[in-house]
C-alpha positions in Angstrom: 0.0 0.0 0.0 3.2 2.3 0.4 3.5 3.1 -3.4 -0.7 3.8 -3.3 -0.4 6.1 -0.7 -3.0 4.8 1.5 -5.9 2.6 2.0 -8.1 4.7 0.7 -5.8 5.1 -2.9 -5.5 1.1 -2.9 -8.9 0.5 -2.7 -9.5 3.3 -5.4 -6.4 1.4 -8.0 -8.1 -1.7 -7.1 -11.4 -0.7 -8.1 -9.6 1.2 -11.5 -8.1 -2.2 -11.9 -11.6 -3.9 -11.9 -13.0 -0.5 -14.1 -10.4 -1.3 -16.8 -11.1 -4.8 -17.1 -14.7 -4.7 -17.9 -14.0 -1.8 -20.0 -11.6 -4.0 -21.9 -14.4 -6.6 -22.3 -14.0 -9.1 -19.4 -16.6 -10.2 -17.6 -15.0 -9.2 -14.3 -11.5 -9.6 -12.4 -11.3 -11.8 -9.3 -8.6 -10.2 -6.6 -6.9 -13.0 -4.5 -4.8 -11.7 -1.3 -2.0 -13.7 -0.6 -2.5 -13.3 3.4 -0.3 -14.5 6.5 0.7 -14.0 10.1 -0.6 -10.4 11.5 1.5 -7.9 8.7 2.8 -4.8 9.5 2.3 -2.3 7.1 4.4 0.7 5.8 3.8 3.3 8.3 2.4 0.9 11.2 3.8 0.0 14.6 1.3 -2.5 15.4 0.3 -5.4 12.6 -2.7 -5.1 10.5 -6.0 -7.1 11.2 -6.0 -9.3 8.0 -9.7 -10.1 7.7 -10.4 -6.5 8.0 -7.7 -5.4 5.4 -9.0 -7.7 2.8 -12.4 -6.7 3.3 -11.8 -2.9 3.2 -9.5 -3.6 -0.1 -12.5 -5.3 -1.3 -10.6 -8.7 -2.3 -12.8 -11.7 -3.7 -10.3 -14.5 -2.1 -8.1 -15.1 0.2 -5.2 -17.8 0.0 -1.5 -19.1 1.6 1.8 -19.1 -0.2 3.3 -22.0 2.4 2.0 -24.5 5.5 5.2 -22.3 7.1 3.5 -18.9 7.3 0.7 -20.3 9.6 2.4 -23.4 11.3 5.7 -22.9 13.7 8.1 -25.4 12.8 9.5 -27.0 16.7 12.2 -28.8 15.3 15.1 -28.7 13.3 13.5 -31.3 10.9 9.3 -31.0 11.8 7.5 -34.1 10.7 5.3 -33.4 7.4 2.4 -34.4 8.7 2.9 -32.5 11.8 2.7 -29.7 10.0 0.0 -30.7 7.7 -2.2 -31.6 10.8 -1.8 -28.0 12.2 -1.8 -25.8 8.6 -5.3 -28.0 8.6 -6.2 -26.6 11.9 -5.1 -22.7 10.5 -7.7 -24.0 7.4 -10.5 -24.2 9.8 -9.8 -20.5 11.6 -9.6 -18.9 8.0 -12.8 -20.2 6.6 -14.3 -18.3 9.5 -11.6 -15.1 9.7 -12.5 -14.0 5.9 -15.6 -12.9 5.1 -14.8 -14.2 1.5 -13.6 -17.9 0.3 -10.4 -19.2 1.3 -8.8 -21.1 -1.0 -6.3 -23.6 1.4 -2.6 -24.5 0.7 -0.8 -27.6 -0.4 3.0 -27.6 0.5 5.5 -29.6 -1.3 8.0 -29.2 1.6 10.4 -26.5 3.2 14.4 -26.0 3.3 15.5 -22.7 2.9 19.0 -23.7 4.0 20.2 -23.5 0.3 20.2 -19.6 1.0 22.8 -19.4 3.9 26.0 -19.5 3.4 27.1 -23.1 4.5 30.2 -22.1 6.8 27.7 -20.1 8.8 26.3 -22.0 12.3 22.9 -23.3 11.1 19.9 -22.6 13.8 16.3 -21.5 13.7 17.5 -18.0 13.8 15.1 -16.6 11.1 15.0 -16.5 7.4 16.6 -18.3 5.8 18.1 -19.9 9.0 14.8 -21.5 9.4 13.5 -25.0 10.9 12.6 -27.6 7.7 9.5 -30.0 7.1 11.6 -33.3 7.1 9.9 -36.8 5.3 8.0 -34.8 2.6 8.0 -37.7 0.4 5.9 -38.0 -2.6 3.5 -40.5 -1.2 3.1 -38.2 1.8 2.5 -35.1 -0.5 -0.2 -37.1 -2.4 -1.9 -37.9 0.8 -2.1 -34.2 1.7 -3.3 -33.2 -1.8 -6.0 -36.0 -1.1 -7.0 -34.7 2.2 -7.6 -31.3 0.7 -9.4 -32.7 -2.3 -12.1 -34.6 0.0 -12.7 -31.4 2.5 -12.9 -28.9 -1.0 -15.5 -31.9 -2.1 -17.2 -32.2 0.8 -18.2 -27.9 0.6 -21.6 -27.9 -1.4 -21.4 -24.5 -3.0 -17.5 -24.4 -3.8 -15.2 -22.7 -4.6 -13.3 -26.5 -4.7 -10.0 -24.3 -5.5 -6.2 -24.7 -4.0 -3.1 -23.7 -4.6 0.4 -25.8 -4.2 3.4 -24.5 -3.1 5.7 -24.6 -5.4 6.9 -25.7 -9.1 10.3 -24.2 -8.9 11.4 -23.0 -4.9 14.6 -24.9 -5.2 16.2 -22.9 -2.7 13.7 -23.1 -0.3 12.7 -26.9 -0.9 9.5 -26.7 -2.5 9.2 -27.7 -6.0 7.5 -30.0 -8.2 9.7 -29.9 -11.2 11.7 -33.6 -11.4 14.9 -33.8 -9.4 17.5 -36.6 -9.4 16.1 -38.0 -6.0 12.2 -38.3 -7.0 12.2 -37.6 -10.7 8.4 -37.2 -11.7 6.5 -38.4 -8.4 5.3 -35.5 -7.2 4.2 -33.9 -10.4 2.7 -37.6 -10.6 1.0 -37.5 -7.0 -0.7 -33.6 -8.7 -1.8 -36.2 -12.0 -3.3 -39.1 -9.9 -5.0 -37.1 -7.1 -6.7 -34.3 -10.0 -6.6 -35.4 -13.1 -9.3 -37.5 -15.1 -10.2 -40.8 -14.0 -10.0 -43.2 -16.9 
């Protein structure tokens, strides 16, 4: 909101941004915020009430980028599902936080440790000396994206949206694109859990 100005500017380019869209023949745009933890915002001292921010900027959605931003990670290596369990438990407070849909989260996995330098002393000391999510194996990663397939089924009016973190976050190890260790299985576990049924 810093280069807008203000609130009051944001909401007024979002609402341009919507304008220009219809003008240019769409039948609409849908704004998604990106949303974690309580954010401070340019000019704050204290953090910003999400739910309140995304309803005065008028978004249509709210989503995650990573399990990591709602779920602290205890141990040096934190157990997937650990982490799974309690991102699902963050799920349940956001569908009743927003006053718009929440579309949840599927994480691939988390090392940032690629980042720091390697001579450095490695603790939980903050990005990107962070914790990891240790036995994120593929079959484990298709179990989660099944998990969040049957709750998304099980709403009656939708959305049945998610997002996965993440194709290419090599150095923060989340990525689906084929690697040495795993070569296609988790694109594989995204193919067998979502796509057509022969």
């Amino acid at each position: 909101m810093a280069n807008f100005g203000s609130m009051e500017a944001t909401r007024a380019g979002l609402k341009k941004f919507r304008a220009k869209a219809s003008a240019a023949g769409l039948p609409g745009l849908h704004l998604n915020a990106v949303v974690w933890g309580q954010p401070i915002l340019p000019g704050e001292k204290k953090p910003a009430d999400s739910a309140k921010l995304v309803r005065d900027l008028g978004f249509d959605s709210v989503t995650s980028y990573v399990w990591i931003h709602h779920v602290a990670l205890p141990k040096q290596q934190t157990d997937y599902n650990e982490v799974r369990d309690k991102y699902f438990g963050y799920w349940d407070k956001a569908e009743k936080m927003f006053d718009v849909p929440y579309f949840p989260n599927v994480t691939m996995g988390w090392d940032s440790s690629p980042r720091c330098f390697q001579d450095d002393e490695f603790g939980n000391f903050g990005y990107p000396f962070t914790n990891t999510i240790g036995e994120n194996t593929p079959a484990r990663f298709r179990e989660a994206l099944e998990l969040t397939k049957q709750r998304l089924l099980a709403r009656k009016d939708g959305p049945r949206i998610l997002n996965i973190n993440c194709w290419n976050e090599w150095t923060e190890g989340s990525y689906l694109e084929p690697d040495t260790v795993h070569g296609m299985k988790y694109l594989e576990a995204v193919r067998d859990v979502f796509g057509v049924q022969k």
